[in-house]
N, CA, C and O atoms as a Maestro MAE file, in Angstrom:
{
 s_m_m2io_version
 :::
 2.0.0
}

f_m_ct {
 s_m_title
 :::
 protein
 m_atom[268] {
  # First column is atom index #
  i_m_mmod_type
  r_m_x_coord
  r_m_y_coord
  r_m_z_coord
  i_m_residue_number
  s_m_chain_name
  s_m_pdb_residue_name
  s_m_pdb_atom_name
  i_m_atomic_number
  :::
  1 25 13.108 -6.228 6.196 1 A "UNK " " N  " 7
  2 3 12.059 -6.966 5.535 1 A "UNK " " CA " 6
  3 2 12.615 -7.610 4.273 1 A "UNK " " C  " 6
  4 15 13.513 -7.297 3.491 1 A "UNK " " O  " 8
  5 25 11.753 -8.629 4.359 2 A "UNK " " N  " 7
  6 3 12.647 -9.293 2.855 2 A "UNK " " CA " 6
  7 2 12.104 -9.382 1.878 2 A "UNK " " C  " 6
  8 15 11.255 -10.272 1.838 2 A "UNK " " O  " 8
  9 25 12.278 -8.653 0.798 3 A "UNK " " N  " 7
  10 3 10.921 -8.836 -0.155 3 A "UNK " " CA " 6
  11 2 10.884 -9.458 -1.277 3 A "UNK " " C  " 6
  12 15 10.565 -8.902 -2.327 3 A "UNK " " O  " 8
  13 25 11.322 -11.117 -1.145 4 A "UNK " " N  " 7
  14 3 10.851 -12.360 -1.758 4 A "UNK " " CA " 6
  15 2 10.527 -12.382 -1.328 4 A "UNK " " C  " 6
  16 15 9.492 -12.420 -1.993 4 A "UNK " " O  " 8
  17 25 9.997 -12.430 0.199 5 A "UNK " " N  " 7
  18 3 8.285 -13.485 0.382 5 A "UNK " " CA " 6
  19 2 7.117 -12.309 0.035 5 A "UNK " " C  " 6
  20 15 6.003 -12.831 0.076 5 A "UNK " " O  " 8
  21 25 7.065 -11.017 -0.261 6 A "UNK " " N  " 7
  22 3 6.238 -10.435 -0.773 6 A "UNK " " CA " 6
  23 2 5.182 -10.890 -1.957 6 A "UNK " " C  " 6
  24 15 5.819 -11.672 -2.663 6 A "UNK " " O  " 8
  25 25 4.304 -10.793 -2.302 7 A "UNK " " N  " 7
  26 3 3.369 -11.560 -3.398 7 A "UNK " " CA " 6
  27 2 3.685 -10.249 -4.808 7 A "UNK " " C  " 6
  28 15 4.304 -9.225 -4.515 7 A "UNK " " O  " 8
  29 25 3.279 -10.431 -5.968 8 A "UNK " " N  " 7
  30 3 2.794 -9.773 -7.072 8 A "UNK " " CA " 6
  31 2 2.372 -8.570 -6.668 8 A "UNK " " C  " 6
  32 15 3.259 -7.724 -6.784 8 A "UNK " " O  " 8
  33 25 1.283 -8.130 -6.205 9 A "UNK " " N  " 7
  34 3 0.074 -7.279 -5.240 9 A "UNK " " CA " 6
  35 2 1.355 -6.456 -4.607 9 A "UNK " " C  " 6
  36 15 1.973 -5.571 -5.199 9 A "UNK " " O  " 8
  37 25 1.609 -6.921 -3.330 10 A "UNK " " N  " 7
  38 3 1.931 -6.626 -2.606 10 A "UNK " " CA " 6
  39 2 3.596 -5.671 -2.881 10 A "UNK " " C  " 6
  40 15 3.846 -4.772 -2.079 10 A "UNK " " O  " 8
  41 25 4.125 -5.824 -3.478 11 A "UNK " " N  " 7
  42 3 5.286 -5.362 -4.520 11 A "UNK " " CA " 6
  43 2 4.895 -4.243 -5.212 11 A "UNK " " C  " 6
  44 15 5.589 -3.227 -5.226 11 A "UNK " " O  " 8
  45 25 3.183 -4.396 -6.149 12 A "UNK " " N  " 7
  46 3 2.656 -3.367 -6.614 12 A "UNK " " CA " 6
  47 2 2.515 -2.297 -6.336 12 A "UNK " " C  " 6
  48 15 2.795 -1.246 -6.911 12 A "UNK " " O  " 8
  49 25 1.775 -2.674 -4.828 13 A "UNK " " N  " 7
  50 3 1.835 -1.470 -3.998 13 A "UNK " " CA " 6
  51 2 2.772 -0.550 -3.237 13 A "UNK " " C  " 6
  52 15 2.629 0.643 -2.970 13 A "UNK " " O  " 8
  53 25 3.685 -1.317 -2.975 14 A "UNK " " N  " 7
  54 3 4.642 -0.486 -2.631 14 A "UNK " " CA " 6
  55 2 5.831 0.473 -3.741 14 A "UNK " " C  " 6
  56 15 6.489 1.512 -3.688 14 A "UNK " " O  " 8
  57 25 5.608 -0.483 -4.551 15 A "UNK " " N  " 7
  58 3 6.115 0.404 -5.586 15 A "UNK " " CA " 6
  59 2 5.524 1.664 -5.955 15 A "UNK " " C  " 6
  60 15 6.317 2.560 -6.247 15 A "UNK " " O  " 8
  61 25 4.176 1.937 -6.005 16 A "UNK " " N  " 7
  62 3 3.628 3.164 -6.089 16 A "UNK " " CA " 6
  63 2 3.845 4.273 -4.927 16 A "UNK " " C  " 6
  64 15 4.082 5.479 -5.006 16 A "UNK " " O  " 8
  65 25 3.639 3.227 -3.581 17 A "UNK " " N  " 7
  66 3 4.036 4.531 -2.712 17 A "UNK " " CA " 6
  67 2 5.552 4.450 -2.139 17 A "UNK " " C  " 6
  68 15 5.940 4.597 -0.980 17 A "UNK " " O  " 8
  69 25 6.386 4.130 -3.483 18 A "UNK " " N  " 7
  70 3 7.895 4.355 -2.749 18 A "UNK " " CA " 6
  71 2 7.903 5.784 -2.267 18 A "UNK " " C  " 6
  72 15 7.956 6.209 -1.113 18 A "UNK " " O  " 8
  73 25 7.823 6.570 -3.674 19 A "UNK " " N  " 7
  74 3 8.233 7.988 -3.234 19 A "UNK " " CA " 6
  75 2 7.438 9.209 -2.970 19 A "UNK " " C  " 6
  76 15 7.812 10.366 -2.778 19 A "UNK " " O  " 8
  77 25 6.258 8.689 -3.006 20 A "UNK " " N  " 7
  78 3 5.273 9.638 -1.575 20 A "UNK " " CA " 6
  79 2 4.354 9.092 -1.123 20 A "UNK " " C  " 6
  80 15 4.278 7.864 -1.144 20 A "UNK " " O  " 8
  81 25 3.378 9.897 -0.574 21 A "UNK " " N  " 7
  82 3 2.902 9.083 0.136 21 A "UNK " " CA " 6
  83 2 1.617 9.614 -0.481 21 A "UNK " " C  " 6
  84 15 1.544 10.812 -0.755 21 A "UNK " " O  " 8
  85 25 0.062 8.357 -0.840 22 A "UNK " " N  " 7
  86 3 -1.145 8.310 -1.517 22 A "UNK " " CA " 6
  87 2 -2.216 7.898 -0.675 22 A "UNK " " C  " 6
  88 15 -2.019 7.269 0.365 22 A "UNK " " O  " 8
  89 25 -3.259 8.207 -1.057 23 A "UNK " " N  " 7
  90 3 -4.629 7.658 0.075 23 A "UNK " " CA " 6
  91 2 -5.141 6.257 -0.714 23 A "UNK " " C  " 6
  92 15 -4.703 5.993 -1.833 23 A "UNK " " O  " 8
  93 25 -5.777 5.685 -0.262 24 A "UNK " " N  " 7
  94 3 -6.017 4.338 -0.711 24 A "UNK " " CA " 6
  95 2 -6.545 4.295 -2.128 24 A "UNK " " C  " 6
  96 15 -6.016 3.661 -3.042 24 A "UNK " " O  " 8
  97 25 -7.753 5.107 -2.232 25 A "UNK " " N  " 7
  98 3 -8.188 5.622 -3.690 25 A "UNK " " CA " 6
  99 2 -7.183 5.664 -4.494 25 A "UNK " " C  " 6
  100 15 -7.194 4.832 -5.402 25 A "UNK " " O  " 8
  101 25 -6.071 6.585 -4.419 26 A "UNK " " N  " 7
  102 3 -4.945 7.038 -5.600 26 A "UNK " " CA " 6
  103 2 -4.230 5.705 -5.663 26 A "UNK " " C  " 6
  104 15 -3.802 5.469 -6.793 26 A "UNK " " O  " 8
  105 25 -4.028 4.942 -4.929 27 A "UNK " " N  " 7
  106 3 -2.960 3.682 -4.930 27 A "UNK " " CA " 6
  107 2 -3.981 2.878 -5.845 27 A "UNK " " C  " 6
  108 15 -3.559 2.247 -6.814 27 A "UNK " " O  " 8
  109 25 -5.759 2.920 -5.420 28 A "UNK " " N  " 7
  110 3 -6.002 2.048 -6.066 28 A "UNK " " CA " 6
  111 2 -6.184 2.073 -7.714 28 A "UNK " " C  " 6
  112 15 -6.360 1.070 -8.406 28 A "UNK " " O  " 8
  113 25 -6.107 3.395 -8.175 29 A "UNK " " N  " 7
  114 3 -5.906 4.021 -9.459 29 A "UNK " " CA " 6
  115 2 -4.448 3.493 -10.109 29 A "UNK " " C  " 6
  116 15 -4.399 3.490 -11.339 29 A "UNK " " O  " 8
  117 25 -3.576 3.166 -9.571 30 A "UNK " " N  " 7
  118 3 -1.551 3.235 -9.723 30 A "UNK " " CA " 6
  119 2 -1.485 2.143 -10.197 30 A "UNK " " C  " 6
  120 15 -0.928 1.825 -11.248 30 A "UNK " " O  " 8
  121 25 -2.147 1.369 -9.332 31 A "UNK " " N  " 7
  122 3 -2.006 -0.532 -9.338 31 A "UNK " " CA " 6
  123 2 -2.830 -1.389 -9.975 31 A "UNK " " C  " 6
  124 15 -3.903 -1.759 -9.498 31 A "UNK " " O  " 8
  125 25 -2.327 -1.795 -11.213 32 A "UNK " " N  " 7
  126 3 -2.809 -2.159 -11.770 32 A "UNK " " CA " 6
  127 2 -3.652 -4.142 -11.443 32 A "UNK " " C  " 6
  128 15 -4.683 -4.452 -12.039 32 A "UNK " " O  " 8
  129 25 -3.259 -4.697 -10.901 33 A "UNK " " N  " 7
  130 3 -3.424 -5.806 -10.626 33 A "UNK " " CA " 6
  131 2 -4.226 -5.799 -9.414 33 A "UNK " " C  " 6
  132 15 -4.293 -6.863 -8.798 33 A "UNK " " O  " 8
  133 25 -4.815 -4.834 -8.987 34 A "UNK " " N  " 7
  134 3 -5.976 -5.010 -7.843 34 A "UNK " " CA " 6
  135 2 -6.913 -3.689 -8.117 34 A "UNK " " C  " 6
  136 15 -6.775 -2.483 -8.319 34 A "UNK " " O  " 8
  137 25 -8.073 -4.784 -7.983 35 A "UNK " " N  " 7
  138 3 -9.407 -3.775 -8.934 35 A "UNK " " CA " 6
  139 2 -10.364 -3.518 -8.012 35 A "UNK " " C  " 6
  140 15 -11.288 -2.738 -8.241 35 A "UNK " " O  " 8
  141 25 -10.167 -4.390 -6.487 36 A "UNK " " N  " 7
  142 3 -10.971 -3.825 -5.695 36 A "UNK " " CA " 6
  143 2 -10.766 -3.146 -4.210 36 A "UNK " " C  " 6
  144 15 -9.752 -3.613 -3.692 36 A "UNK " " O  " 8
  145 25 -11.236 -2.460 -3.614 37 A "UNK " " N  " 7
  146 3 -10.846 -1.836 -2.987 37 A "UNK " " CA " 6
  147 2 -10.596 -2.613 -1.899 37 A "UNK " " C  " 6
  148 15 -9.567 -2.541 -1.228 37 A "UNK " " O  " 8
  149 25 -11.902 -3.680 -1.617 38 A "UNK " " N  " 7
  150 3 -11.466 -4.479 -0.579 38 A "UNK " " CA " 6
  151 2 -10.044 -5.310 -0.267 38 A "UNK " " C  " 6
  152 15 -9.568 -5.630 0.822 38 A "UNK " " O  " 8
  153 25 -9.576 -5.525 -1.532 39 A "UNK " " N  " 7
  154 3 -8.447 -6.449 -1.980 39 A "UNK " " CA " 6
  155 2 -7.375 -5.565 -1.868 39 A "UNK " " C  " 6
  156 15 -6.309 -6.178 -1.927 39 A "UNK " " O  " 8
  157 25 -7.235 -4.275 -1.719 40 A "UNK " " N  " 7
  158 3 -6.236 -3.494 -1.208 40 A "UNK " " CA " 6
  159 2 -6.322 -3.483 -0.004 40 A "UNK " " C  " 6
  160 15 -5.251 -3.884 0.454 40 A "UNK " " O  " 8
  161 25 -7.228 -3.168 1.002 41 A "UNK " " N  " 7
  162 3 -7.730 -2.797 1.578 41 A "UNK " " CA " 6
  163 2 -6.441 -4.368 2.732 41 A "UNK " " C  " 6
  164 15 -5.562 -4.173 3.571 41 A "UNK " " O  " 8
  165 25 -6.978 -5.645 2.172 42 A "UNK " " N  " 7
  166 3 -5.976 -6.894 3.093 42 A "UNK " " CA " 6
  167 2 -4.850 -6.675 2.565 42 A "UNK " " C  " 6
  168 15 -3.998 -6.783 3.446 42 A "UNK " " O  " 8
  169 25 -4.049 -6.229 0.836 43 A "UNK " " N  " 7
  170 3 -2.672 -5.792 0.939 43 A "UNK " " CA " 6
  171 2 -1.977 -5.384 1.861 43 A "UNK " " C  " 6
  172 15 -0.884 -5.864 2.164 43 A "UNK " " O  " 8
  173 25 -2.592 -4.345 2.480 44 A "UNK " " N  " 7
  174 3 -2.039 -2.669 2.992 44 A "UNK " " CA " 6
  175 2 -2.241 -3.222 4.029 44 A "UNK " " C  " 6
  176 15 -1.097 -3.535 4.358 44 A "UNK " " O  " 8
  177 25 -3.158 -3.717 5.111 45 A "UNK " " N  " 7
  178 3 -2.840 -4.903 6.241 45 A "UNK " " CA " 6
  179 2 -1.820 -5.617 6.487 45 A "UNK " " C  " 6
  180 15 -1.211 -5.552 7.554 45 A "UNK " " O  " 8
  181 25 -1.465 -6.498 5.384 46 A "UNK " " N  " 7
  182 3 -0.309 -7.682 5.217 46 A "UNK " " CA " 6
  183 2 0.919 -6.869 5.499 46 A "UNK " " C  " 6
  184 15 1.554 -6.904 6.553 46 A "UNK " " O  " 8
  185 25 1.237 -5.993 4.248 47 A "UNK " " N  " 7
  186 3 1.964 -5.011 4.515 47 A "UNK " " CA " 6
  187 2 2.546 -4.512 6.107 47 A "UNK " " C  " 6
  188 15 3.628 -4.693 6.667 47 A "UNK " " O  " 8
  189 25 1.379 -3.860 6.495 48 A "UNK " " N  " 7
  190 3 1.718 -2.938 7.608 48 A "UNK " " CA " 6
  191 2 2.493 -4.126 8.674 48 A "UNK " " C  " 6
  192 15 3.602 -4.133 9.208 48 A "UNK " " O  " 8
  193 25 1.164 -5.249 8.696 49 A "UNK " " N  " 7
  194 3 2.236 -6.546 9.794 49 A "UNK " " CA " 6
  195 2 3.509 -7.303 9.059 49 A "UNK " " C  " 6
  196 15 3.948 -8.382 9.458 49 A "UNK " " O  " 8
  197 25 4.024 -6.593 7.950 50 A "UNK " " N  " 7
  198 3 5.116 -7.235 8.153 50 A "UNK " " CA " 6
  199 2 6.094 -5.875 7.887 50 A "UNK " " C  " 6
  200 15 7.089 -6.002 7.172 50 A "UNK " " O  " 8
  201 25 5.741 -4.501 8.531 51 A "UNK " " N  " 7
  202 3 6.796 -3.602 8.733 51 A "UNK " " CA " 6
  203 2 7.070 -2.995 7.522 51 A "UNK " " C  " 6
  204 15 8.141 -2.388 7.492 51 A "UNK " " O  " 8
  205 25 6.227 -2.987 6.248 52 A "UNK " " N  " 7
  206 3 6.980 -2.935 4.904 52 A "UNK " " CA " 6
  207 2 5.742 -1.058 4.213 52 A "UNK " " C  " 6
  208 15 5.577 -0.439 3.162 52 A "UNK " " O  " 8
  209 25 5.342 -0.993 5.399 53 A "UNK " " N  " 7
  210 3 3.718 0.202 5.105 53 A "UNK " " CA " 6
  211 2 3.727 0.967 6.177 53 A "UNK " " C  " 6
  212 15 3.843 0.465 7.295 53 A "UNK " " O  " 8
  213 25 3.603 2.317 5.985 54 A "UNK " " N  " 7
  214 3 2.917 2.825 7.588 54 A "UNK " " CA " 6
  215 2 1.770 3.709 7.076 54 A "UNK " " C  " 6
  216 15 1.785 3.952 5.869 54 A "UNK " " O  " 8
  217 25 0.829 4.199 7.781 55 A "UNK " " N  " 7
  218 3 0.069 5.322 7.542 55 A "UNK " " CA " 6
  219 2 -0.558 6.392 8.532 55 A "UNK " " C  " 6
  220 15 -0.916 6.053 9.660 55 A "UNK " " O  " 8
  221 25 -0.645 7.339 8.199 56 A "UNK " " N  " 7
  222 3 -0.835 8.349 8.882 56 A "UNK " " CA " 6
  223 2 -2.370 9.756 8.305 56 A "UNK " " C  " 6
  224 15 -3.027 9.946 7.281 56 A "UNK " " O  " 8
  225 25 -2.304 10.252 9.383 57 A "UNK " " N  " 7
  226 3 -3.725 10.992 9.070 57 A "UNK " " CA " 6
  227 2 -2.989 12.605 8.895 57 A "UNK " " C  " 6
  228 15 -2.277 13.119 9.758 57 A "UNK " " O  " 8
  229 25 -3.299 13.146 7.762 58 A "UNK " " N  " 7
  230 3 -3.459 14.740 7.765 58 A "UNK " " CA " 6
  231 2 -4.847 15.198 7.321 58 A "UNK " " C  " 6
  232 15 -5.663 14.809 6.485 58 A "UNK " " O  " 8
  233 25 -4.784 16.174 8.213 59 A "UNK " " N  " 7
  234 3 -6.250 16.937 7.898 59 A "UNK " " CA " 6
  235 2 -7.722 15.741 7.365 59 A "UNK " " C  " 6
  236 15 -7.972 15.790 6.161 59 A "UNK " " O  " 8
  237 25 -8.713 14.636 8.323 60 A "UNK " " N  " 7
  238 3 -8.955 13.782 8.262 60 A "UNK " " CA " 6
  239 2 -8.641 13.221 7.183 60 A "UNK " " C  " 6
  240 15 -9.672 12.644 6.838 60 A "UNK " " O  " 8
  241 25 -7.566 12.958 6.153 61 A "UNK " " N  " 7
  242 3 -7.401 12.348 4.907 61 A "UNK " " CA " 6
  243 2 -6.352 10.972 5.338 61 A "UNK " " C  " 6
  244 15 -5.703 11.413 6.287 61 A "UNK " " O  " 8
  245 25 -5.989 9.831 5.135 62 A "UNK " " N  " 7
  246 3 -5.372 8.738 5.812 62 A "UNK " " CA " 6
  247 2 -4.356 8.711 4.404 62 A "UNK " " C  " 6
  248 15 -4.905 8.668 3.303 62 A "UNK " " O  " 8
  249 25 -3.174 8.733 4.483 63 A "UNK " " N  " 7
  250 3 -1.722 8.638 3.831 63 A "UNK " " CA " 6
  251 2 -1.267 6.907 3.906 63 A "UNK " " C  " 6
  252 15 -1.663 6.090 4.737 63 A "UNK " " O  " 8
  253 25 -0.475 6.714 2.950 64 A "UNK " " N  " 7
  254 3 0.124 5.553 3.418 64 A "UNK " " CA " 6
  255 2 1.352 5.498 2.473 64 A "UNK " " C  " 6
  256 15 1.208 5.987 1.353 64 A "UNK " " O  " 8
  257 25 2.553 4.949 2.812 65 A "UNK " " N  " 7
  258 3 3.731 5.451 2.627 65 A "UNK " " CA " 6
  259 2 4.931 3.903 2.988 65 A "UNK " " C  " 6
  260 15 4.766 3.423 4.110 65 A "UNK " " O  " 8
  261 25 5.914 3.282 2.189 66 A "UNK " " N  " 7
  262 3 6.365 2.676 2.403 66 A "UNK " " CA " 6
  263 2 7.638 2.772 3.174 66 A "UNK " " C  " 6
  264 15 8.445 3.576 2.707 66 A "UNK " " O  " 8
  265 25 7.960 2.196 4.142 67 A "UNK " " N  " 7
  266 3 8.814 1.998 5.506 67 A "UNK " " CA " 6
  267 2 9.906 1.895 4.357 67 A "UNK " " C  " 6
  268 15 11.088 1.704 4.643 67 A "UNK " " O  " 8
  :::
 }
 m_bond[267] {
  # First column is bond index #
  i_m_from
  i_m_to
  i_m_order
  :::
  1 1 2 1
  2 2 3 1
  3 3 4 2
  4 3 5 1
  5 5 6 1
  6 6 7 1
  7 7 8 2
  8 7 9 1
  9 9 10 1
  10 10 11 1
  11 11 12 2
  12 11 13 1
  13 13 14 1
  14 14 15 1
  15 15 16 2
  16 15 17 1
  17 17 18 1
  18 18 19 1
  19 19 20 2
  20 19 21 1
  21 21 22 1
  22 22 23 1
  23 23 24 2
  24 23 25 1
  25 25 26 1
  26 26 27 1
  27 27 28 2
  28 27 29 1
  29 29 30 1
  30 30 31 1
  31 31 32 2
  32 31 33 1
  33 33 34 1
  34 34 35 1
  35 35 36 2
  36 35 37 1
  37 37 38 1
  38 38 39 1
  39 39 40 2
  40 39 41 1
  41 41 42 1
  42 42 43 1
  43 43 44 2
  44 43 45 1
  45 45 46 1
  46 46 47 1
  47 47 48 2
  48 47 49 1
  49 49 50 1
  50 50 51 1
  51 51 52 2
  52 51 53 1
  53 53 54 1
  54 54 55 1
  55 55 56 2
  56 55 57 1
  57 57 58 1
  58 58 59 1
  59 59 60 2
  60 59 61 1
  61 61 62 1
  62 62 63 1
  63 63 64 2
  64 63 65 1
  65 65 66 1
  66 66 67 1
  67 67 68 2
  68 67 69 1
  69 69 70 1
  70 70 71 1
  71 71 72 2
  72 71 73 1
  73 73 74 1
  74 74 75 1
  75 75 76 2
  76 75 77 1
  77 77 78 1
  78 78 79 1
  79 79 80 2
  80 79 81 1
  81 81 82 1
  82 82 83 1
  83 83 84 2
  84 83 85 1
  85 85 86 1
  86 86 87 1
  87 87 88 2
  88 87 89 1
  89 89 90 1
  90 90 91 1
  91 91 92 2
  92 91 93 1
  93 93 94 1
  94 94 95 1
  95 95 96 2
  96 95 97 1
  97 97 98 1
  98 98 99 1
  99 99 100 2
  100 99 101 1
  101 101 102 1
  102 102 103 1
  103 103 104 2
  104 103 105 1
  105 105 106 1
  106 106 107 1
  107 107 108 2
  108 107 109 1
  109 109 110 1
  110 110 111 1
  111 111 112 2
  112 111 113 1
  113 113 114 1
  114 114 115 1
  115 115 116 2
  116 115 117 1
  117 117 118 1
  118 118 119 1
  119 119 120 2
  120 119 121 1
  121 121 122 1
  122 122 123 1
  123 123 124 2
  124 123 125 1
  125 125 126 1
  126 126 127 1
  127 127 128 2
  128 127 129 1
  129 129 130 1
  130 130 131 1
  131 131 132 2
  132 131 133 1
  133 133 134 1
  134 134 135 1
  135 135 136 2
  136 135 137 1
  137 137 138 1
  138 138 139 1
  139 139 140 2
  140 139 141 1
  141 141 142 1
  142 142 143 1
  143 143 144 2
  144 143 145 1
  145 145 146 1
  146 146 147 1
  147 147 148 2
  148 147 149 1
  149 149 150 1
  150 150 151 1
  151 151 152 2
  152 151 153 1
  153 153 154 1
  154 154 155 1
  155 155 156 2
  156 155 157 1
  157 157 158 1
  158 158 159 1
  159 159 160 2
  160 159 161 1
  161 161 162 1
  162 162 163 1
  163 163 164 2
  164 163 165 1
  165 165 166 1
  166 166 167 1
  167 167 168 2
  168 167 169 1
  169 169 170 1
  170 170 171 1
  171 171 172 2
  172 171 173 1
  173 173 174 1
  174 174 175 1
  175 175 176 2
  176 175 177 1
  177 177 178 1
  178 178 179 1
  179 179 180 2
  180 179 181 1
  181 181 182 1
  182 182 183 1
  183 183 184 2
  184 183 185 1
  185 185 186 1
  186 186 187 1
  187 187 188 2
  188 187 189 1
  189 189 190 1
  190 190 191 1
  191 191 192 2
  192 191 193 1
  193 193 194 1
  194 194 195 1
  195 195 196 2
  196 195 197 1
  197 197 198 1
  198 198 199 1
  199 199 200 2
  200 199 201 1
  201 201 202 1
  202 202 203 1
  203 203 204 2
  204 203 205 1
  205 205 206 1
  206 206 207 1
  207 207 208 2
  208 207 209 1
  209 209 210 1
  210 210 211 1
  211 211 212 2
  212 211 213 1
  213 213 214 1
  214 214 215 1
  215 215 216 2
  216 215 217 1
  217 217 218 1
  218 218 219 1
  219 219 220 2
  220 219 221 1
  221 221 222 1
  222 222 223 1
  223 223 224 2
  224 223 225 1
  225 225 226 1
  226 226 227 1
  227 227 228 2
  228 227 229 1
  229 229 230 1
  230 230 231 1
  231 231 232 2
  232 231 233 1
  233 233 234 1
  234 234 235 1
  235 235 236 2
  236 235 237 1
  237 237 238 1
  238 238 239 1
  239 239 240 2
  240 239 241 1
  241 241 242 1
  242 242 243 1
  243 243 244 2
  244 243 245 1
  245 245 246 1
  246 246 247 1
  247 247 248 2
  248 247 249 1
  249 249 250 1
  250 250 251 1
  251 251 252 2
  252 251 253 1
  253 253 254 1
  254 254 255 1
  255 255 256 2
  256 255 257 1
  257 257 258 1
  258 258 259 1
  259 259 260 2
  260 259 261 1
  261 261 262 1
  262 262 263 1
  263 263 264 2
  264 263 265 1
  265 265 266 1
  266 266 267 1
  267 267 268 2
  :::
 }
}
């Protein structure tokens, strides 16, 4: 993945979940430049289709974690 074509946002977020892995809530607490949930919510989308996000379920709680 190449991450110049990544946006501002999108950089943000992964920077928070380099080194573990957070539920959407805690990321949206980390990151400062996105205030709504919905607006993470298409990050972490963008993300995942371009290979750069994955997420996973423990105990019904949803993780998300950078590739």
């Amino acid at each position: 993945m190449e991450l110049h074509n990544l946006t501002e946002q999108q950089l943000s977020v992964l920077q928070v979940i380099q080194n573990e892995p957070l539920t959407s809530f805690q990321i949206l607490k980390r990151v400062e430049n996105v205030s709504m949930i919905l607006s993470l919510y298409n990050i972490m989308d963008e993300l995942k289709s371009k290979g750069a996000l994955k997420s996973y379920i423990v105990e019904d709680v949803k993780y998300h974690i950078a590739c």
